[in-house]
N, C-alpha and C positions, 0 to 999 in steps of 0.2 A: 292273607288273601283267600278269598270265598275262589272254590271251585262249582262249576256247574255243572248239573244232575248228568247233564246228557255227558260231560266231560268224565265222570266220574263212569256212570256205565259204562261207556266205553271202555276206560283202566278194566272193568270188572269181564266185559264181554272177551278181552286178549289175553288176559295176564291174573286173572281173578277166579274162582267158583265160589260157589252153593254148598255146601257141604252136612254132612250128617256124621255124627262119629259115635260107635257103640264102645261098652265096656262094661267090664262084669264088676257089679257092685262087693260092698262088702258084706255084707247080707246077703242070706242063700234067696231072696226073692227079687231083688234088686238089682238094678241095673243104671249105669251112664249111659245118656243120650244128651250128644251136644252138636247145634245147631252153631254154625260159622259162615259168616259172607267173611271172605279175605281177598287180597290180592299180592302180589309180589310184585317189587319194582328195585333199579338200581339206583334209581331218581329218590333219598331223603329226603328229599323235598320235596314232590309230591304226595310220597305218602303218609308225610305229616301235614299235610294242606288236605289230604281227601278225610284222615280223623277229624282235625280242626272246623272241617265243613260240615260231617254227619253226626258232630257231637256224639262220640261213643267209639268203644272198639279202644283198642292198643296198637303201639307202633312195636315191632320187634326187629332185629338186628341179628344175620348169620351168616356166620364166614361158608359156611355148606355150598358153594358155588363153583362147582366142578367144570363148567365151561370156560368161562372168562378170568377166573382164579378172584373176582372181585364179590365182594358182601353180598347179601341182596338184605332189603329191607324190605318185610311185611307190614302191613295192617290186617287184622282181624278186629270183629266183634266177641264179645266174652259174655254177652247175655244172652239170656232169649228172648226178653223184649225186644231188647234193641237190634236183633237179630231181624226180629221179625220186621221192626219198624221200617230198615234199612231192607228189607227185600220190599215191603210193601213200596217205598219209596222210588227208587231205581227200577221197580217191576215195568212202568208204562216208558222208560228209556232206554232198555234194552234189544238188542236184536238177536245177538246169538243165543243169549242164556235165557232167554224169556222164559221158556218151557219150564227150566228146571228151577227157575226161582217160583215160578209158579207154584210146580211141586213140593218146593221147599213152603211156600207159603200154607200153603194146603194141609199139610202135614204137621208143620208146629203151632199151629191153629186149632188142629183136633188135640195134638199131647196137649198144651196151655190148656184147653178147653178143659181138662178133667183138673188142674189146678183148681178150677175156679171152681168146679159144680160139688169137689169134694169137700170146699170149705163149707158148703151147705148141706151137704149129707151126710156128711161124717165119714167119709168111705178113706180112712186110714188104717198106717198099721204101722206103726215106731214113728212115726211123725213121716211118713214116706207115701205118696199120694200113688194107688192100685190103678192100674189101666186094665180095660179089658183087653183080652188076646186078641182080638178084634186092630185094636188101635194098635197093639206092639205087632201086626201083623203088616201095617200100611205102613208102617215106620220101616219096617225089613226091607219091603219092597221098595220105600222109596231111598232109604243105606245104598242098597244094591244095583238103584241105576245112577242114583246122581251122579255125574260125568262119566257115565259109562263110555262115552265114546274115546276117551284116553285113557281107561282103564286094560291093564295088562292084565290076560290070563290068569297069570299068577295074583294079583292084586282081586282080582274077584273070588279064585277059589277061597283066598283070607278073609276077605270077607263073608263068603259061605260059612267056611269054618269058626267065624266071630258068632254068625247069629247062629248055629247049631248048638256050638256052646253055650250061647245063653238060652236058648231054650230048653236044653239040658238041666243047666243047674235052675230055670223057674219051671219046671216041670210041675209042680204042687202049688203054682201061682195060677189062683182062680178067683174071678170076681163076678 
Protein backbone atom coordinates (compact mmCIF):
# COMPACT_ATOMS: atom_id res chain seq x y z
CA UNK A 1 0.00 0.00 0.00
CA UNK A 2 1.20 3.51 -1.40
CA UNK A 3 1.21 6.19 1.36
CA UNK A 4 0.55 9.77 0.36
CA UNK A 5 2.91 12.76 0.36
CA UNK A 6 0.85 14.82 2.53
CA UNK A 7 0.55 11.58 4.76
CA UNK A 8 4.06 11.05 4.86
CA UNK A 9 4.95 14.83 5.92
CA UNK A 10 3.01 14.81 8.34
CA UNK A 11 4.91 11.32 9.89
CA UNK A 12 8.05 13.73 9.31
CA UNK A 13 6.51 17.18 10.62
CA UNK A 14 5.69 15.07 14.45
CA UNK A 15 7.93 12.34 14.75
CA UNK A 16 10.74 12.99 11.98
CA UNK A 17 13.80 15.69 11.19
CA UNK A 18 16.21 17.08 8.80
CA UNK A 19 19.40 16.38 9.98
CA UNK A 20 23.26 17.04 9.38
CA UNK A 21 25.92 15.01 10.95
CA UNK A 22 29.73 15.95 11.19
CA UNK A 23 32.74 13.63 11.84
CA UNK A 24 36.35 13.71 11.61
CA UNK A 25 37.79 11.94 8.76
CA UNK A 26 40.49 9.65 8.57
CA UNK A 27 42.87 11.85 6.87
CA UNK A 28 44.20 14.85 8.52
CA UNK A 29 42.09 17.12 5.76
CA UNK A 30 38.85 15.24 5.78
CA UNK A 31 35.88 15.06 7.08
CA UNK A 32 32.15 13.28 7.36
CA UNK A 33 29.11 15.08 6.38
CA UNK A 34 25.96 13.14 6.35
CA UNK A 35 22.77 14.43 5.33
CA UNK A 36 19.40 12.27 6.86
CA UNK A 37 15.49 12.89 6.61
CA UNK A 38 14.33 10.16 9.33
CA UNK A 39 11.54 9.63 11.38
CA UNK A 40 10.66 7.26 14.29
CA UNK A 41 7.42 5.34 14.85
CA UNK A 42 6.12 2.31 17.00
CA UNK A 43 3.77 1.64 13.87
CA UNK A 44 6.31 -1.37 11.68
CA UNK A 45 3.97 -0.86 9.53
CA UNK A 46 3.96 2.35 8.63
CA UNK A 47 7.48 2.76 8.60
CA UNK A 48 7.80 0.21 6.07
CA UNK A 49 4.86 1.53 3.88
CA UNK A 50 6.65 5.26 4.08
CA UNK A 51 10.30 3.43 2.66
CA UNK A 52 8.12 1.18 0.21
CA UNK A 53 6.49 4.61 -0.87
CA UNK A 54 9.81 6.94 -1.31
CA UNK A 55 11.77 3.99 -2.78
CA UNK A 56 14.97 4.73 -0.66
CA UNK A 57 16.27 4.90 2.90
CA UNK A 58 16.29 1.87 5.40
CA UNK A 59 14.02 0.46 7.99
CA UNK A 60 15.84 0.13 11.51
CA UNK A 61 14.63 -1.61 14.73
CA UNK A 62 15.61 -0.35 18.70
CA UNK A 63 14.85 -1.63 21.72
CA UNK A 64 16.32 2.11 23.15
CA UNK A 65 12.66 3.23 24.28
CA UNK A 66 12.90 4.34 27.75
CA UNK A 67 9.15 5.60 28.01
CA UNK A 68 6.96 2.88 26.99
CA UNK A 69 9.64 0.10 27.49
CA UNK A 70 8.49 -0.85 23.73
CA UNK A 71 11.00 -0.90 20.30
CA UNK A 72 10.57 2.00 18.18
CA UNK A 73 11.26 1.54 14.59
CA UNK A 74 13.10 4.02 12.37
CA UNK A 75 13.26 4.94 8.76
CA UNK A 76 16.10 6.95 7.40
CA UNK A 77 17.72 7.76 4.20
CA UNK A 78 21.58 6.63 3.72
CA UNK A 79 22.33 8.71 0.53
CA UNK A 80 22.47 12.03 -0.44
CA UNK A 81 20.75 11.88 -3.31
CA UNK A 82 18.17 10.40 -2.19
CA UNK A 83 18.35 12.54 0.75
CA UNK A 84 18.09 15.20 -1.21
CA UNK A 85 15.24 13.96 -3.56
CA UNK A 86 13.08 13.10 -0.39
CA UNK A 87 13.40 16.78 1.01
CA UNK A 88 12.86 18.16 -2.49
CA UNK A 89 9.77 16.09 -2.51
CA UNK A 90 7.88 16.46 1.05
CA UNK A 91 9.28 20.16 0.90
CA UNK A 92 5.79 21.86 -0.75
CA UNK A 93 3.89 19.23 2.04
CA UNK A 94 5.18 20.22 4.95
CA UNK A 95 4.21 22.71 7.59
CA UNK A 96 6.27 22.68 10.65
CA UNK A 97 9.67 21.60 9.02
CA UNK A 98 9.37 23.58 5.92
CA UNK A 99 12.12 25.95 6.88
CA UNK A 100 14.62 23.64 7.84
CA UNK A 101 14.16 21.10 4.97
CA UNK A 102 14.49 24.13 3.10
CA UNK A 103 17.84 24.70 4.66
CA UNK A 104 18.68 21.24 4.30
CA UNK A 105 18.04 21.49 0.82
CA UNK A 106 20.02 24.61 0.26
CA UNK A 107 23.04 23.29 1.73
CA UNK A 108 23.47 19.81 0.20
CA UNK A 109 22.87 21.43 -2.95
CA UNK A 110 25.94 23.60 -2.53
CA UNK A 111 28.28 20.31 -0.99
CA UNK A 112 26.65 17.96 -4.18
CA UNK A 113 27.50 20.95 -6.19
CA UNK A 114 31.43 20.71 -5.78
CA UNK A 115 30.88 16.70 -6.56
CA UNK A 116 30.02 17.63 -9.79
CA UNK A 117 32.28 20.79 -10.76
CA UNK A 118 35.27 18.88 -9.47
CA UNK A 119 34.86 16.02 -11.93
CA UNK A 120 35.55 18.72 -14.39
CA UNK A 121 38.28 20.56 -12.76
CA UNK A 122 40.17 18.40 -11.34
CA UNK A 123 40.18 19.91 -7.92
CA UNK A 124 41.02 16.57 -5.93
CA UNK A 125 43.37 15.21 -3.53
CA UNK A 126 43.41 11.27 -2.65
CA UNK A 127 40.20 10.78 -4.70
CA UNK A 128 38.41 13.10 -1.93
CA UNK A 129 36.57 16.21 -3.51
CA UNK A 130 38.28 19.94 -1.58
CA UNK A 131 35.38 22.40 -0.72
CA UNK A 132 36.16 25.71 0.01
CA UNK A 133 35.90 27.27 3.67
CA UNK A 134 33.33 29.01 2.37
CA UNK A 135 30.90 25.91 1.76
CA UNK A 136 32.28 23.99 5.10
CA UNK A 137 31.42 27.32 6.61
CA UNK A 138 27.38 27.13 5.68
CA UNK A 139 27.38 23.60 6.31
CA UNK A 140 28.50 24.53 10.23
CA UNK A 141 25.89 26.98 10.45
CA UNK A 142 23.33 25.10 9.05
CA UNK A 143 24.88 21.40 11.73
CA UNK A 144 24.17 24.10 14.32
CA UNK A 145 20.63 25.13 13.90
CA UNK A 146 19.01 22.27 12.27
CA UNK A 147 16.31 21.48 15.08
CA UNK A 148 17.69 23.82 17.12
CA UNK A 149 14.56 24.27 18.82
CA UNK A 150 14.79 20.73 20.79
CA UNK A 151 18.27 20.97 21.03
CA UNK A 152 19.65 20.98 24.85
CA UNK A 153 22.36 23.36 25.90
CA UNK A 154 24.44 20.70 26.29
CA UNK A 155 23.70 18.95 22.76
CA UNK A 156 24.81 22.44 21.06
CA UNK A 157 27.91 23.07 23.15
CA UNK A 158 28.97 19.25 21.34
CA UNK A 159 28.30 20.36 18.56
CA UNK A 160 30.34 23.55 19.00
CA UNK A 161 33.00 21.42 20.26
CA UNK A 162 32.44 18.94 16.89
CA UNK A 163 33.01 21.77 14.44
CA UNK A 164 36.10 23.41 16.57
CA UNK A 165 37.60 20.29 16.16
CA UNK A 166 37.39 19.85 12.77
CA UNK A 167 38.48 22.88 12.02
CA UNK A 168 41.41 22.33 14.20
CA UNK A 169 42.52 19.32 12.52
CA UNK A 170 41.73 21.16 8.66
CA UNK A 171 43.44 24.09 9.62
CA UNK A 172 46.03 23.65 6.40
CA UNK A 173 42.79 22.78 4.24
CA UNK A 174 42.83 25.45 1.68
CA UNK A 175 41.29 25.64 -1.82
Amino acid sequence: MSLSLDYIAGLIDADGSFSISLALGSAKTTIGVHWVVNFRQIHRDIVEQVCETLQCGRVYYSHRNKENRLGIWSWQTTRQNDSLQVAKTLLPHLHIKQGQCKKFIETLELWLSYNENTQLNGKRKCGKVLRPRSVLQKVFEAYLSMNDCVQTQTARKNKIKRIEAIEHRISEYTM
